[in-house]
C-alpha positions as CSV (number, residue, x, y, z in Angstrom):
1,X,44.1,-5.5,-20.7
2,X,41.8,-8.7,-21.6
3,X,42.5,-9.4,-17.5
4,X,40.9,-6.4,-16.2
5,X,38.0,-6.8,-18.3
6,X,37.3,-10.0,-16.4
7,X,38.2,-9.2,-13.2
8,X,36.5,-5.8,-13.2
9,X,33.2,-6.7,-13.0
10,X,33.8,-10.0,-10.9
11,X,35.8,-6.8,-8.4
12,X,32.5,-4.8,-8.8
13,X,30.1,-7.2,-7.9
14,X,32.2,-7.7,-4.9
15,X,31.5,-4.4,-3.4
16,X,28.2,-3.4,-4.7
17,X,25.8,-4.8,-2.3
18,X,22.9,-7.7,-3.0
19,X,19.8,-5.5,-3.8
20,X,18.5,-8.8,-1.5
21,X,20.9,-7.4,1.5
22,X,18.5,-6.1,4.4
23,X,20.2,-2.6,5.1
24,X,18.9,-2.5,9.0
25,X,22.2,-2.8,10.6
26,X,23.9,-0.1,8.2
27,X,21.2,2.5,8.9
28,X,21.4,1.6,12.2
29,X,24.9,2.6,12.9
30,X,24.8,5.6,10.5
31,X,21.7,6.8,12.4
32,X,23.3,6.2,15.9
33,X,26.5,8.4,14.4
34,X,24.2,11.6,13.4
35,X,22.6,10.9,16.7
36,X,26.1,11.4,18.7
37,X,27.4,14.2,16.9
38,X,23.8,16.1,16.5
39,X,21.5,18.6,18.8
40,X,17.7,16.9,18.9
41,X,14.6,16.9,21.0
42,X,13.4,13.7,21.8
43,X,9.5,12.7,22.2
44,X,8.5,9.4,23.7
45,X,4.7,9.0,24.5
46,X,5.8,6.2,27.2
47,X,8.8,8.5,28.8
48,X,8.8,12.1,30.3
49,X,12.7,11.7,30.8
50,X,13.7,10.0,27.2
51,X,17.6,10.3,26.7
52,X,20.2,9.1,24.0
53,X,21.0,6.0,26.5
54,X,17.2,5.1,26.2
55,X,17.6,5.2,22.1
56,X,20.7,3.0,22.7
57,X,18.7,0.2,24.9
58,X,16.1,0.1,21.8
59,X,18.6,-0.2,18.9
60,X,19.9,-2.8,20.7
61,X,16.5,-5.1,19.5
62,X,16.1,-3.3,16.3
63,X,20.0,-4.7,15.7
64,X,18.6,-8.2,16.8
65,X,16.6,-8.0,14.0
66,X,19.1,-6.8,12.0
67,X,20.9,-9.8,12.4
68,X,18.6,-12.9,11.9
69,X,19.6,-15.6,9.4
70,X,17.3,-14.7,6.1
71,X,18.5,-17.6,4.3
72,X,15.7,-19.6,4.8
73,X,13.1,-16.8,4.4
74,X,10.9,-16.6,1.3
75,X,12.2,-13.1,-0.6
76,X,10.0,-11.0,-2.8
77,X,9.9,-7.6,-3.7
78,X,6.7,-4.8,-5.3
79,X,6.1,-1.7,-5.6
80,X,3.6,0.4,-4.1
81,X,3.8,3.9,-5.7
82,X,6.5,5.4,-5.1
83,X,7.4,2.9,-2.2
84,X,9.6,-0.2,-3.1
85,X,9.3,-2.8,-0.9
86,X,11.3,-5.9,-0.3
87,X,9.6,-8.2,2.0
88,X,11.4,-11.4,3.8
89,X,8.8,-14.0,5.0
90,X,9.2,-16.5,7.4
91,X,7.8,-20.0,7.5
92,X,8.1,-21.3,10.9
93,X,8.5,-19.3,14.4
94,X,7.4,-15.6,16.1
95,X,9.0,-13.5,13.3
96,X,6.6,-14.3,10.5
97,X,8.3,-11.1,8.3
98,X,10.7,-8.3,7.7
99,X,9.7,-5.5,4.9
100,X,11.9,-2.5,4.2
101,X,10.1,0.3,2.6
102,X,12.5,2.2,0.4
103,X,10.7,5.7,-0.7
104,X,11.9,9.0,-2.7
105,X,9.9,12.4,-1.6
106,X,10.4,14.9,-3.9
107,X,9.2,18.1,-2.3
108,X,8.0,21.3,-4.7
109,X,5.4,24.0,-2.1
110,X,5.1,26.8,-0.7
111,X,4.3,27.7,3.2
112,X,3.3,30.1,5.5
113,X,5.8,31.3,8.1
114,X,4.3,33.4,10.8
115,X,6.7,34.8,13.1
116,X,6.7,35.4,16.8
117,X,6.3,39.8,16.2
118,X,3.0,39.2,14.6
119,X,3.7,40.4,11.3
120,X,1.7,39.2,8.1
121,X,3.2,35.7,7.2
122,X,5.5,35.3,4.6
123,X,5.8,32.6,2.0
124,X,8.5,30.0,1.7
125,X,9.7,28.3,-0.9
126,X,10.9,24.4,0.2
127,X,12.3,22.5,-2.7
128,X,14.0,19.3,-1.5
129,X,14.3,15.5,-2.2
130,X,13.6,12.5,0.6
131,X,15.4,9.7,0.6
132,X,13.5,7.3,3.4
133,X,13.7,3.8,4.2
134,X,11.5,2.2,6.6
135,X,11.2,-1.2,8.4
136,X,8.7,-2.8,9.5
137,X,8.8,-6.2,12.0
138,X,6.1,-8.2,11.7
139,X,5.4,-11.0,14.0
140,X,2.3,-13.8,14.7
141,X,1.4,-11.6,17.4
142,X,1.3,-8.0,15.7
143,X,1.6,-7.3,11.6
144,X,3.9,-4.0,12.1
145,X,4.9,-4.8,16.0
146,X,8.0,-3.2,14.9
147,X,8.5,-0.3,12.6
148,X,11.8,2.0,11.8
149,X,12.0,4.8,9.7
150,X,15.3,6.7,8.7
151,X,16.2,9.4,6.4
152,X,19.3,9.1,4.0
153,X,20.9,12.4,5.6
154,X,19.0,13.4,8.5
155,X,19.3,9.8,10.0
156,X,16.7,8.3,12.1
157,X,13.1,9.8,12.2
158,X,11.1,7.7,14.3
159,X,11.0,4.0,15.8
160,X,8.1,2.4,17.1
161,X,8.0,-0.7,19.4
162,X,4.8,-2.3,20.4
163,X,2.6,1.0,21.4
164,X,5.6,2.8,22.4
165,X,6.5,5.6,19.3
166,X,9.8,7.9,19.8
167,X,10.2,10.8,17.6
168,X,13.1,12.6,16.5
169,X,13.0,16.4,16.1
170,X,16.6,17.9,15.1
171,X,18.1,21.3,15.9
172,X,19.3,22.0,12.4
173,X,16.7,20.0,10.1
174,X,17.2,19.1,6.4
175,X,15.1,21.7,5.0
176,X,11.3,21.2,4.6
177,X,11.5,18.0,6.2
178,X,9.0,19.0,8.7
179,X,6.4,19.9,5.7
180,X,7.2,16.7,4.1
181,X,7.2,14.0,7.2
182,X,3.7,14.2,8.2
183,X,2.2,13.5,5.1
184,X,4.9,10.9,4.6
185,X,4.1,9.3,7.8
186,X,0.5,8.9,7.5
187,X,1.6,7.4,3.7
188,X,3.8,5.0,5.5
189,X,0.8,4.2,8.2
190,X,-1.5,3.5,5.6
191,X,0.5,1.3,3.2
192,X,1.9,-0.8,6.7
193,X,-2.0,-1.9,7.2
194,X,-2.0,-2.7,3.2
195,X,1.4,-4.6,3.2
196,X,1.1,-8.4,1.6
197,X,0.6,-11.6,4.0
């Protein structure tokens, strides 16, 4: 019995990952998952024929980024609100940080649904909670010249590269997720321009 008290933890610690861990890669691959299986309309303000196979091309340099070597960055973490930020800062080279924005949404409102027959609109009740975690590339060139933001169950939301910006708009959404991710967005927006050198 004395034994599993030691190893337990030493077991735990094991598979719970390093709140230090950059989670880019995972989110990537759950996102790319719900993006196989799933029914969504996809907006690219550079494309008019965007496609799954485009999404592909551009994960493929968000999973670049994924995978640099953070051992020799600087690692700090704040809080901004209800945005927890983790921030990986790099001394010498292009990349000069990684940030990943983890935010809760709780969502409490009502809204006005008007219906295609013209009848009065009718309120709706959306109750629901966010779970959203955002990354943000910055480089010597651009402060957010990447940016990726996900949603724990819907999966990804939109990804931004340069002045390109590809939006995600599902068949079956979590519900009030389209009340809650403007707001959130322009959130997100402001706090990138506020984000720590």
């Amino acid at each position: 019995m004395l034994l599993l008290h030691i190893l337990l933890p030493l077991l735990l610690a094991m598979f719970t990952p390093d709140s230090t861990t950059l989670l880019l890669q995972k989110d990537i691959e759950k996102d790319y998952r719900l993006l196989q299986g799933g029914q969504y309309f996809i907006s690219d303000n550079t494309s008019s024929s965007p496609s799954l196979r485009t999404i592909e091309s551009d994960l493929q340099l968000f999973q670049l980024v994924a995978r640099v070597d953070l051992s020799s960055a600087d690692y700090s973490t704040s809080t901004s609100g209800r945005h927890q930020i983790k921030k990986w800062k790099f001394q010498e080279g292009d990349l000069k940080a990684l940030y990943q924005i983890e935010s809760t949404v709780a969502l409490d409102t009502t809204v006005a649904v008007r219906y295609l027959d013209n009848k009065a609109p009718t309120q709706q009740h959306l109750k629901n909670t966010f779970r959203f975690r955002t990354y943000v590339v910055a480089t010597t060139s651009a402060p957010d010249r990447f940016l990726y933001i996900t949603e724990a169950d819907q999966g990804l939301i939109l990804y931004r590269m340069d002045i390109r910006q590809v939006e995600m708009v599902y068949s079956k959404q979590k519900e009030g997720l389209s009340a809650a991710l403007p707001a959130f967005i322009a959130e997100i927006d402001h706090l990138v321009t506020q984000l720590p050198e």
